[in-house]
KOLBAKE-119976 format. One record per atom (N, C-alpha, C, O): residue number from 1; residue in one letter; y negated, z negated, x negated. Coordinates in pm, 1 decimal, decimal comma. Layout:
<nodes>
<node num="NUM" residu="A" Y="Y" Z="Z" X="X"/>
...
</nodes>
This chain:
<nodes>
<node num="1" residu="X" Y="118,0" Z="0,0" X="-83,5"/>
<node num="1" residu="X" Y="0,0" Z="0,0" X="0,0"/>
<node num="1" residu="X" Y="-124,3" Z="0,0" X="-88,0"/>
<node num="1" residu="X" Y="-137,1" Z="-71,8" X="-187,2"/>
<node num="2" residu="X" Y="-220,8" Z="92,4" X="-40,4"/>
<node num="2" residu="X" Y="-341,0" Z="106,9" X="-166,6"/>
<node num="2" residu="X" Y="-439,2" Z="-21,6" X="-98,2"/>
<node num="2" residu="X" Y="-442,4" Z="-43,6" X="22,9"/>
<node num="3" residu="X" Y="-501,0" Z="-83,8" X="-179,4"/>
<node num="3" residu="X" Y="-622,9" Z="-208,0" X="-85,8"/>
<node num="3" residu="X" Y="-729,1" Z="-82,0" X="-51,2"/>
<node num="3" residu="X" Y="-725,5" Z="38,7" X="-74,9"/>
<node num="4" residu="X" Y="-814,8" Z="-160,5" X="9,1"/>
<node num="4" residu="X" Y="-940,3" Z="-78,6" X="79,5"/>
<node num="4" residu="X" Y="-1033,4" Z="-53,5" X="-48,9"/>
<node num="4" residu="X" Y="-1024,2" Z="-107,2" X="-159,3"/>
<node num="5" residu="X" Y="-1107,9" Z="24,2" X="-13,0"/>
<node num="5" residu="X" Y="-1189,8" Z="71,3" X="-54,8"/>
<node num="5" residu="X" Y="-1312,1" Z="40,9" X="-16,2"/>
<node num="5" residu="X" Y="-1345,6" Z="85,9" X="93,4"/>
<node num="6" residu="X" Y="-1416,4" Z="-45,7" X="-95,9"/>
<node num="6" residu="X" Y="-1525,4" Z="-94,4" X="-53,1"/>
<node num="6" residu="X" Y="-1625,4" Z="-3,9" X="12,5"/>
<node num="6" residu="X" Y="-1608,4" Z="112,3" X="-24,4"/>
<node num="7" residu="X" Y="-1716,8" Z="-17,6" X="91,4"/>
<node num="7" residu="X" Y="-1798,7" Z="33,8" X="175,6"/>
<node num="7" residu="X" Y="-1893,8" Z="115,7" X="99,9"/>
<node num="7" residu="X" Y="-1919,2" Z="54,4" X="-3,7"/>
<node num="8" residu="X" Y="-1983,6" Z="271,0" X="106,7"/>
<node num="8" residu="X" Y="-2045,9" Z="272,3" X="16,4"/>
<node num="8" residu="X" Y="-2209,1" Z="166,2" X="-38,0"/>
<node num="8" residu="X" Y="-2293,5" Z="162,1" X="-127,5"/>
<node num="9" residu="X" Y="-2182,0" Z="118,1" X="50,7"/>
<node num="9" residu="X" Y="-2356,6" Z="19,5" X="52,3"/>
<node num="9" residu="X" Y="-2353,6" Z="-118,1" X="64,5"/>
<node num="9" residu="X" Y="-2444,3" Z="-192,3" X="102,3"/>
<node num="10" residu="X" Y="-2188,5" Z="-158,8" X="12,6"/>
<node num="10" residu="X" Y="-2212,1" Z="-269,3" X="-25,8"/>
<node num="10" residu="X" Y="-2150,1" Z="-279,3" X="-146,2"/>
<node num="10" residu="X" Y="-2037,9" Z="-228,6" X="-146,9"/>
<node num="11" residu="X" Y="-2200,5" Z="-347,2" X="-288,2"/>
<node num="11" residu="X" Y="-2196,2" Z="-399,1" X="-391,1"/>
<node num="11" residu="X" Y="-2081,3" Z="-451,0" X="-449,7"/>
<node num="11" residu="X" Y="-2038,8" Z="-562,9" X="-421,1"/>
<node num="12" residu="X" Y="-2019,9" Z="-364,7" X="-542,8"/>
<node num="12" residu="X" Y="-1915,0" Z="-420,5" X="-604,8"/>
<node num="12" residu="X" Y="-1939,0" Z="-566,3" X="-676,8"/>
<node num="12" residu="X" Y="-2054,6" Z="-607,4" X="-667,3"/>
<node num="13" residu="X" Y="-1836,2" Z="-659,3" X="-755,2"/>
<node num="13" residu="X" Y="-1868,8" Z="-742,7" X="-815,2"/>
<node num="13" residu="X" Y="-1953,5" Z="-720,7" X="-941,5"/>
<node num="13" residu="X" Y="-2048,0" Z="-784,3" X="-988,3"/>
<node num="14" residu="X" Y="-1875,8" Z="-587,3" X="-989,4"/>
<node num="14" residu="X" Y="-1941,3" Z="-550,5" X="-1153,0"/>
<node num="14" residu="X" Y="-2046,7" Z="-522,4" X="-1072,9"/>
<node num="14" residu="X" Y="-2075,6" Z="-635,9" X="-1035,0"/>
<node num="15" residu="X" Y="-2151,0" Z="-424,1" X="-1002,8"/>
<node num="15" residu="X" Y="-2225,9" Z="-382,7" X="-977,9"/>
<node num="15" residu="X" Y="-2328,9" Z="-490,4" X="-969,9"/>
<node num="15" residu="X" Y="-2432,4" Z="-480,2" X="-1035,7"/>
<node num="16" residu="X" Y="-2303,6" Z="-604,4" X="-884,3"/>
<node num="16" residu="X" Y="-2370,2" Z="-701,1" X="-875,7"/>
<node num="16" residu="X" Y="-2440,8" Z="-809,9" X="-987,7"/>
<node num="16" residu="X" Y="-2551,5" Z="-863,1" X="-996,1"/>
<node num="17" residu="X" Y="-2291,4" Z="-813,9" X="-1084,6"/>
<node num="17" residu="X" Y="-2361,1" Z="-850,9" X="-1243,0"/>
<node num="17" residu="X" Y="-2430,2" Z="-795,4" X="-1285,8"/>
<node num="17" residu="X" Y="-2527,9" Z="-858,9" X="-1325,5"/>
<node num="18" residu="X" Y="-2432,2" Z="-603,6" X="-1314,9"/>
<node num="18" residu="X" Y="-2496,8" Z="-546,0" X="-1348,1"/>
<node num="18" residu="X" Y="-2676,7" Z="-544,3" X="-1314,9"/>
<node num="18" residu="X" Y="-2764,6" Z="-544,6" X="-1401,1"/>
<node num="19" residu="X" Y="-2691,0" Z="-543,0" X="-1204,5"/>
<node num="19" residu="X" Y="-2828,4" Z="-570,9" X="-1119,8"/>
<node num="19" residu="X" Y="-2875,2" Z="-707,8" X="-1204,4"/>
<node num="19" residu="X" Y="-2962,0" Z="-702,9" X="-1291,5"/>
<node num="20" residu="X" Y="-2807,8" Z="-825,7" X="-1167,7"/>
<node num="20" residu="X" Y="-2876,4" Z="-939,0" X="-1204,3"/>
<node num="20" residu="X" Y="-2888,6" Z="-940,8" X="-1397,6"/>
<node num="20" residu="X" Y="-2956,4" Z="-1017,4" X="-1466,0"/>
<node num="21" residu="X" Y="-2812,4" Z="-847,5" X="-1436,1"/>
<node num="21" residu="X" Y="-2839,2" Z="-864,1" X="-1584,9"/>
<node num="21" residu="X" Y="-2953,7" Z="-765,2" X="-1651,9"/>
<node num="21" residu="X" Y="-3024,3" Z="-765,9" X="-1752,8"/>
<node num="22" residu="X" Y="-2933,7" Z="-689,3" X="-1550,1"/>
<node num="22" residu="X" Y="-3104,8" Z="-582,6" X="-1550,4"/>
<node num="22" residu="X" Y="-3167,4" Z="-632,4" X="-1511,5"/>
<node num="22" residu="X" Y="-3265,8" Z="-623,0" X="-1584,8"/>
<node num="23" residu="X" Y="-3201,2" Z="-725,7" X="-1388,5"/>
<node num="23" residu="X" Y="-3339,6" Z="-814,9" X="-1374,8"/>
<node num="23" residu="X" Y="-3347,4" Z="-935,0" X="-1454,4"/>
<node num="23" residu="X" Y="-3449,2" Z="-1001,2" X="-1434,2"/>
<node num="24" residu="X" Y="-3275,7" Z="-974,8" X="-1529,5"/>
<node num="24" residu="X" Y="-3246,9" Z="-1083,8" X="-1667,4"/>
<node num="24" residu="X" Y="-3307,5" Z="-1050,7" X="-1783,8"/>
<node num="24" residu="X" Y="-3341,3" Z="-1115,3" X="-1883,0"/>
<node num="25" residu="X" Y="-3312,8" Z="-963,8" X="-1759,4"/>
<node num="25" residu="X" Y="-3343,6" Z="-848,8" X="-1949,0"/>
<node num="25" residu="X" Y="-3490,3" Z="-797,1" X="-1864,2"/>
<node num="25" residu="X" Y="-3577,3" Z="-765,4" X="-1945,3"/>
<node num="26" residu="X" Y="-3519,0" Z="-787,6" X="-1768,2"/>
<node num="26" residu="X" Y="-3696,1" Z="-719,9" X="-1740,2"/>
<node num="26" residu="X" Y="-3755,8" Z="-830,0" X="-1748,1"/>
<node num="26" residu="X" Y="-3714,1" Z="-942,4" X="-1776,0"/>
<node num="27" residu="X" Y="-3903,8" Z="-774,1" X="-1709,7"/>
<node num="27" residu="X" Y="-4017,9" Z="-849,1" X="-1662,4"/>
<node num="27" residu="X" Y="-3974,1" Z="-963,5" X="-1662,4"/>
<node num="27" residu="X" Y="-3859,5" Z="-981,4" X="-1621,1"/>
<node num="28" residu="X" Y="-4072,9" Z="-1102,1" X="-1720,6"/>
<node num="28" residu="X" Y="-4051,9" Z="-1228,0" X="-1635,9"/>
<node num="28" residu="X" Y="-4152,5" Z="-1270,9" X="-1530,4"/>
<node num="28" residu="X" Y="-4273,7" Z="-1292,7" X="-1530,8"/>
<node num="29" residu="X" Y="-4027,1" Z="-1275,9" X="-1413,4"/>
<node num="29" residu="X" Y="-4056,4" Z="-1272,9" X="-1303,9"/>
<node num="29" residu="X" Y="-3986,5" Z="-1391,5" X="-1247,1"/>
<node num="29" residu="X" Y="-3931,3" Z="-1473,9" X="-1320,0"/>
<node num="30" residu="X" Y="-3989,3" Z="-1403,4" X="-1075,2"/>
<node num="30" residu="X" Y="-3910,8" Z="-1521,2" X="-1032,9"/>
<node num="30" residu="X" Y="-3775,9" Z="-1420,8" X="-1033,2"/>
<node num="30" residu="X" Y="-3657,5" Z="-1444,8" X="-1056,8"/>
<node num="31" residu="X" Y="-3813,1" Z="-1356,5" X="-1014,0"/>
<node num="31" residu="X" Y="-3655,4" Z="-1274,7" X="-979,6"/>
<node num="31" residu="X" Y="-3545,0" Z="-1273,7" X="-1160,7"/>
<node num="31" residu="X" Y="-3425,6" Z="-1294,9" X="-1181,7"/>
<node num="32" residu="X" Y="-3621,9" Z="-1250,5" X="-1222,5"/>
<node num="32" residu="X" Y="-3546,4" Z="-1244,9" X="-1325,0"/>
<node num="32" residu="X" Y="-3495,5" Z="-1398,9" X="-1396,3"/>
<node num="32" residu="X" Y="-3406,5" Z="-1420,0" X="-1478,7"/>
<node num="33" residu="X" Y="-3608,0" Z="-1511,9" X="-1315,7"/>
<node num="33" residu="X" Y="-3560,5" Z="-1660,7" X="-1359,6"/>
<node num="33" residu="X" Y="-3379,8" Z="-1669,0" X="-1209,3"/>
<node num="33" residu="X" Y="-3278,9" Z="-1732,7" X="-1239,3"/>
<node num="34" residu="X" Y="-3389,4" Z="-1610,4" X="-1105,1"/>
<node num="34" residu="X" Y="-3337,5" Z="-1623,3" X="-1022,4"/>
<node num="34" residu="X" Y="-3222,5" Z="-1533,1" X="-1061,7"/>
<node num="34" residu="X" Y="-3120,6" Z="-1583,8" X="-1014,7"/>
<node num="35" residu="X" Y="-3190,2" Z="-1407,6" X="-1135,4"/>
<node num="35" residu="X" Y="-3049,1" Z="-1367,4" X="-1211,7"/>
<node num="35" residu="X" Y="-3017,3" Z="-1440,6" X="-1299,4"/>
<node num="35" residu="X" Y="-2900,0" Z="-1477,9" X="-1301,2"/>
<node num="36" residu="X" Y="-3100,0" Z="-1482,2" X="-1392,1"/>
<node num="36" residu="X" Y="-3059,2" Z="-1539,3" X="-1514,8"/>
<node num="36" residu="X" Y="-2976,9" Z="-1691,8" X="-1479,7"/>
<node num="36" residu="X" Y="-2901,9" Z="-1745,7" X="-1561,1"/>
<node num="37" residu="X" Y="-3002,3" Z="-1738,1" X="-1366,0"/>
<node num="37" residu="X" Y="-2958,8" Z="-1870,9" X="-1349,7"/>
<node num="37" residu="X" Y="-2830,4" Z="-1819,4" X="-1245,6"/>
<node num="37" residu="X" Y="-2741,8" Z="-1899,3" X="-1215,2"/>
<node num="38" residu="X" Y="-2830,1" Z="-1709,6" X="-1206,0"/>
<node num="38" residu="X" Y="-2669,5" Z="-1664,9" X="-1131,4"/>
<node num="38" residu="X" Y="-2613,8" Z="-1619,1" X="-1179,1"/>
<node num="38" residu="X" Y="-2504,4" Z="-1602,6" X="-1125,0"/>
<node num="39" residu="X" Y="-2631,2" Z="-1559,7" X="-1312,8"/>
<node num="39" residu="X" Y="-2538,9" Z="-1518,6" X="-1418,9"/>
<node num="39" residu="X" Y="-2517,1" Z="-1634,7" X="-1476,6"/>
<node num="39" residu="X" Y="-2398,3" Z="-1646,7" X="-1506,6"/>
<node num="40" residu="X" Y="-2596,5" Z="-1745,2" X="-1510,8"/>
<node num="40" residu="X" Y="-2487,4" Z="-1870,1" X="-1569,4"/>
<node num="40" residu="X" Y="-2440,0" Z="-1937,4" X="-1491,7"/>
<node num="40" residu="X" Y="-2425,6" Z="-2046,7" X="-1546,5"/>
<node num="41" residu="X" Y="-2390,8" Z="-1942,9" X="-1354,5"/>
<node num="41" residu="X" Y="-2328,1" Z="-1984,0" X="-1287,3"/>
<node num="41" residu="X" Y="-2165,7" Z="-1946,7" X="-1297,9"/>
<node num="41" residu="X" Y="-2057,4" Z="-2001,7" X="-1318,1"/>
<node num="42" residu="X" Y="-2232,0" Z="-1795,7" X="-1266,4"/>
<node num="42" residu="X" Y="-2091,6" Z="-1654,0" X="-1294,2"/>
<node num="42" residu="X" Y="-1996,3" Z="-1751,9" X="-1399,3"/>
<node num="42" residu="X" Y="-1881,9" Z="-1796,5" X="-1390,3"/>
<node num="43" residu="X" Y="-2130,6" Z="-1763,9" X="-1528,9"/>
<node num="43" residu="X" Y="-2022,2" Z="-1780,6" X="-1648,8"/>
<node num="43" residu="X" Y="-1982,4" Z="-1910,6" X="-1655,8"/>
<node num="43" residu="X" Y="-1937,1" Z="-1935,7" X="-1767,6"/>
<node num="44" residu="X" Y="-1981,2" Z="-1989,0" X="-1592,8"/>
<node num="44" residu="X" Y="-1961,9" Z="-2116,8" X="-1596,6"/>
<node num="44" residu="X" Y="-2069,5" Z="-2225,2" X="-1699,4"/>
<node num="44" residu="X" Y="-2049,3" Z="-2340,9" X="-1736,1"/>
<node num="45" residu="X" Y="-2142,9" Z="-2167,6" X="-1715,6"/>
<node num="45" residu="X" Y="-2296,4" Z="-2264,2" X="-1822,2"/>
<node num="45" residu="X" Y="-2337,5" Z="-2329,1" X="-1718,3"/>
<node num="45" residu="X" Y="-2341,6" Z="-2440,2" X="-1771,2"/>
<node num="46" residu="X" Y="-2375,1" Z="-2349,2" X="-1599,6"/>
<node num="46" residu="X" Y="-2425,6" Z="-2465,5" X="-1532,6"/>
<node num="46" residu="X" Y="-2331,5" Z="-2596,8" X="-1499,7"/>
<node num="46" residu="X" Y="-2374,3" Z="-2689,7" X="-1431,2"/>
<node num="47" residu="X" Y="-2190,7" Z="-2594,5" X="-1558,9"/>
<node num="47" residu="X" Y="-2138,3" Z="-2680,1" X="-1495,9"/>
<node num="47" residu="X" Y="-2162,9" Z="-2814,7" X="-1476,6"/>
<node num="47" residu="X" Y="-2077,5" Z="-2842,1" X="-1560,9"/>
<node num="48" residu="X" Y="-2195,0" Z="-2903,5" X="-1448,3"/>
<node num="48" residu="X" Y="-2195,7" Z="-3057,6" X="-1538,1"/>
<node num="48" residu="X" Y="-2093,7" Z="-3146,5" X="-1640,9"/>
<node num="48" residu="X" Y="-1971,6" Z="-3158,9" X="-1632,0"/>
<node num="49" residu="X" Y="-2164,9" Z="-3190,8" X="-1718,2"/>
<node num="49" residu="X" Y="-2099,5" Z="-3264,8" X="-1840,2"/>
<node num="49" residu="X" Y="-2020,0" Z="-3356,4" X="-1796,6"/>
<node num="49" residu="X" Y="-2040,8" Z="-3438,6" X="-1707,3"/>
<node num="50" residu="X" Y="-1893,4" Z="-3335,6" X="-1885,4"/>
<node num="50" residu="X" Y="-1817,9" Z="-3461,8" X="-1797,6"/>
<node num="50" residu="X" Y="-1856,0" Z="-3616,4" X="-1827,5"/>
<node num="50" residu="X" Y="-1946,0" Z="-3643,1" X="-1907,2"/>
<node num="51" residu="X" Y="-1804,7" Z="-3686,9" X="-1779,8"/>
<node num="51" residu="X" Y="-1824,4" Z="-3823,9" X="-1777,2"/>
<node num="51" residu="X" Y="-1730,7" Z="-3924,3" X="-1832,3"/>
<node num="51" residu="X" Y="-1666,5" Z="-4007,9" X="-1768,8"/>
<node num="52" residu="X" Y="-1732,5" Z="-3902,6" X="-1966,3"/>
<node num="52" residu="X" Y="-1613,0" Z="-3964,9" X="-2009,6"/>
<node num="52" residu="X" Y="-1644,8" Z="-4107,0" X="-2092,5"/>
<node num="52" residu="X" Y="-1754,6" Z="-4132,3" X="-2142,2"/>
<node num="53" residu="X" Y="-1527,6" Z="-4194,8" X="-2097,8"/>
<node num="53" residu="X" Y="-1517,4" Z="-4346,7" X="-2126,8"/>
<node num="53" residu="X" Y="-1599,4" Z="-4312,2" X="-2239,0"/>
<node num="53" residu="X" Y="-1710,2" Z="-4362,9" X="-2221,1"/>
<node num="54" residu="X" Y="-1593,2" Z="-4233,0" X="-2373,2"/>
<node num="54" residu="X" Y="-1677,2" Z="-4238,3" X="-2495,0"/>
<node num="54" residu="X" Y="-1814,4" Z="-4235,1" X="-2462,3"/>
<node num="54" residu="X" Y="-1869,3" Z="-4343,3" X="-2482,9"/>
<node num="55" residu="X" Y="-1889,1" Z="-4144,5" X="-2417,1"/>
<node num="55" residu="X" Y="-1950,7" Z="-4131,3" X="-2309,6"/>
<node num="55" residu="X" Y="-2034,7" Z="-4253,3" X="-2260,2"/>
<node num="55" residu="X" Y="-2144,9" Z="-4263,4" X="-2314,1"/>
<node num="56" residu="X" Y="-2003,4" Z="-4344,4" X="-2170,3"/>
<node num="56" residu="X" Y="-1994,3" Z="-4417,9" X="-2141,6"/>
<node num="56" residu="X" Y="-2077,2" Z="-4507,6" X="-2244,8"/>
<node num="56" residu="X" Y="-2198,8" Z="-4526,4" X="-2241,4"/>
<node num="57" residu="X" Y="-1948,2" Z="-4580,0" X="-2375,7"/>
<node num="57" residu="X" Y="-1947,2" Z="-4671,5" X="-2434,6"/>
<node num="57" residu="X" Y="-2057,9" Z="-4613,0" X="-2478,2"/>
<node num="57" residu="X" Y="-2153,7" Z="-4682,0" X="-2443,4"/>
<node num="58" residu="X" Y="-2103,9" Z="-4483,0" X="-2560,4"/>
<node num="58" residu="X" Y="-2201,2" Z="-4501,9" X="-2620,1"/>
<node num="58" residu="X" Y="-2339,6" Z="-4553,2" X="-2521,9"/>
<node num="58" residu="X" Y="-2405,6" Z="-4644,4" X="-2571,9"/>
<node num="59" residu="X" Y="-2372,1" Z="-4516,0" X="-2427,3"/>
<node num="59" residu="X" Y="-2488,8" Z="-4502,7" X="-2346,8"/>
<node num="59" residu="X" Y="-2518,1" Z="-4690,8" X="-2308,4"/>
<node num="59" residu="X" Y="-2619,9" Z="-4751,9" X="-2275,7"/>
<node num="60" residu="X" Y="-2363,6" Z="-4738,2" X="-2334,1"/>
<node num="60" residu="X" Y="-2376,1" Z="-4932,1" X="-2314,5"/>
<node num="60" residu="X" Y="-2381,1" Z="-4946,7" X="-2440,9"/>
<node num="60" residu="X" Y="-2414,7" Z="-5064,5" X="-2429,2"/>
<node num="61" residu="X" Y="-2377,7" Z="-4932,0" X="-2555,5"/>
<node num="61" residu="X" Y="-2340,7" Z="-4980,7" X="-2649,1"/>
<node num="61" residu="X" Y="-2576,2" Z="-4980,1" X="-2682,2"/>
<node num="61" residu="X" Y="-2655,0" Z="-5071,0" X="-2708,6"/>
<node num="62" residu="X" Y="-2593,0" Z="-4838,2" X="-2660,7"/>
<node num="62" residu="X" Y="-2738,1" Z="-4833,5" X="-2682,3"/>
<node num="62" residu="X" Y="-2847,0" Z="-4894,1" X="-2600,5"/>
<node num="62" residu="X" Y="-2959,8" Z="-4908,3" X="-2647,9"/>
<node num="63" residu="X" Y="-2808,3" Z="-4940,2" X="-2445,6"/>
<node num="63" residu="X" Y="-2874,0" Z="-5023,9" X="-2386,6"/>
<node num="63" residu="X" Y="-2864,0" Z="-5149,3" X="-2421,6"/>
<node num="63" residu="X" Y="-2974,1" Z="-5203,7" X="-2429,6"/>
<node num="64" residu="X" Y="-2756,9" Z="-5229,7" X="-2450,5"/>
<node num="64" residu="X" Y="-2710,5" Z="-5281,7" X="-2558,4"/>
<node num="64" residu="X" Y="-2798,1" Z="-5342,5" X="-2654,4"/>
<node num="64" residu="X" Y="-2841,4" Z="-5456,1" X="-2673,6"/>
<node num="65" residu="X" Y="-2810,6" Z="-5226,0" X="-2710,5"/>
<node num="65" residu="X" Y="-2897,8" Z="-5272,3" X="-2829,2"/>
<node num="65" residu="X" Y="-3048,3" Z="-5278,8" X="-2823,7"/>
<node num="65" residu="X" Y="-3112,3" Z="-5348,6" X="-2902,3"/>
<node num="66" residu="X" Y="-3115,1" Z="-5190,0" X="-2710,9"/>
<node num="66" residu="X" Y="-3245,5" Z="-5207,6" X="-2608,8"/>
<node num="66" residu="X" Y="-3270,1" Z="-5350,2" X="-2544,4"/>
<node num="66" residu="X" Y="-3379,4" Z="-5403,0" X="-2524,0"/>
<node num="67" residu="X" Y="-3176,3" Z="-5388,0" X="-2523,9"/>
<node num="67" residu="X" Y="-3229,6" Z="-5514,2" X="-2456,3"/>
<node num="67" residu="X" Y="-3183,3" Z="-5623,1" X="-2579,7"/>
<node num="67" residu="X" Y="-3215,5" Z="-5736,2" X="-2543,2"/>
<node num="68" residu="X" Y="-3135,9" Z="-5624,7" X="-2677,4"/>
<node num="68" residu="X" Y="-3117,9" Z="-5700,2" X="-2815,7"/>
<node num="68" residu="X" Y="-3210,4" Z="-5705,5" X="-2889,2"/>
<node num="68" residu="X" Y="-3236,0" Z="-5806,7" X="-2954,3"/>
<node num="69" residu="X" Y="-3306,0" Z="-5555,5" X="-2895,5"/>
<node num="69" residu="X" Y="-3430,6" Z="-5536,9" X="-2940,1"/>
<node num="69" residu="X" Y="-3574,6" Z="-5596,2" X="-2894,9"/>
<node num="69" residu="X" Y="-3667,5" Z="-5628,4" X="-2968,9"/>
<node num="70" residu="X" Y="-3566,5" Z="-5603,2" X="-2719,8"/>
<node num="70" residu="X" Y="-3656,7" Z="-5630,8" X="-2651,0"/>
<node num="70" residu="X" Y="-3684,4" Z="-5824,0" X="-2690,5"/>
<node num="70" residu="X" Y="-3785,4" Z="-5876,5" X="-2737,3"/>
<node num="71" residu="X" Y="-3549,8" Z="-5890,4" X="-2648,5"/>
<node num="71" residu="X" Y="-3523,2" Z="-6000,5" X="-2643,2"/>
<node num="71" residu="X" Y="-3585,9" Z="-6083,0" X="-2804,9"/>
<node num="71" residu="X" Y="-3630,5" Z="-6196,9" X="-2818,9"/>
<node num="72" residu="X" Y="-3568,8" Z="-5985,8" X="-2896,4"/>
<node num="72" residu="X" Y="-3601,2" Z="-5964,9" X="-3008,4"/>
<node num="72" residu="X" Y="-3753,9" Z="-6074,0" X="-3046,3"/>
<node num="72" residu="X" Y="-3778,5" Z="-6187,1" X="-3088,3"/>
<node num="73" residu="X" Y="-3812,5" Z="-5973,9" X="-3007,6"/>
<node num="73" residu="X" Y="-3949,7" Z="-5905,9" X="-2982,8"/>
<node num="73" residu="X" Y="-3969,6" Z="-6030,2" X="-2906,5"/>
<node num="73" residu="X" Y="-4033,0" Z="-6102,6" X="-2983,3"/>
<node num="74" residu="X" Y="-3946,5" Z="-6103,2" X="-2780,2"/>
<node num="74" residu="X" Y="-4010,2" Z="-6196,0" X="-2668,5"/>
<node num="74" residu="X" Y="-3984,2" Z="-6272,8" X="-2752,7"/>
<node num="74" residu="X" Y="-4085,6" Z="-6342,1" X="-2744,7"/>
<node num="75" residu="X" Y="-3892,7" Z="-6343,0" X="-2875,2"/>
<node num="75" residu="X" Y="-3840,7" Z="-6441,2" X="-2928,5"/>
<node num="75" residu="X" Y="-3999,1" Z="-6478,2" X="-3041,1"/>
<node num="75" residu="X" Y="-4059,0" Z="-6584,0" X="-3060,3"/>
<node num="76" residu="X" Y="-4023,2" Z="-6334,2" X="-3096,5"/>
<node num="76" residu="X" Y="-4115,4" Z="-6332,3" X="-3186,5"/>
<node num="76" residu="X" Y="-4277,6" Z="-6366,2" X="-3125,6"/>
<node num="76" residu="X" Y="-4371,1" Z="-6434,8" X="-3166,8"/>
<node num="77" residu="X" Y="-4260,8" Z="-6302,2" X="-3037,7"/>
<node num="77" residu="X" Y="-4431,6" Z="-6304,9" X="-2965,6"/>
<node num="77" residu="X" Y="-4444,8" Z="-6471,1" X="-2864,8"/>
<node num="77" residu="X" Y="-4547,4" Z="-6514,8" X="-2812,6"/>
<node num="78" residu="X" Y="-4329,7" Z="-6523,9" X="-2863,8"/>
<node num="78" residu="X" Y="-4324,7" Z="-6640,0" X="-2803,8"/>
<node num="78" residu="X" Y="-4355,8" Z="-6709,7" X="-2624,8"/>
<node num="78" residu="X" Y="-4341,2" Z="-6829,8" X="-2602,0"/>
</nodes>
């Protein structure tokens, strides 16, 4: 069985990258801030950072030491 054959006036996938990577590469415009951020979607660059235990420890380990510093400081100024 052959699949269908897309419509002529609507937009293949490549076609669609193609467009947004030609308005990526023109003018800066909103339109070209508005491909450039759906092409890193495409590519997976917007994902969010994971959230991991290292992660973590460091971000306590440095508040941590922010409020060791502060406490510091109130000890000195009295």
């Amino acid at each position: 069985m052959e699949s269908p054959k897309p419509a002529p006036d609507i937009a293949t996938p490549d076609e669609v990258l193609e467009t947004f990577t030609q308005l990526m590469r023109g003018e800066k415009t909103s339109e070209q801030l508005k491909a450039a951020e759906q092409l890193a979607k495409y590519h997976g660059l917007m994902t969010p950072r994971e959230d991991t235990p290292a992660l973590r420890a460091e971000v306590a380990d440095a508040i941590d030491a922010a409020v060791a510093q502060i406490r510091c400081r109130e000890a000195v100024d009295g």
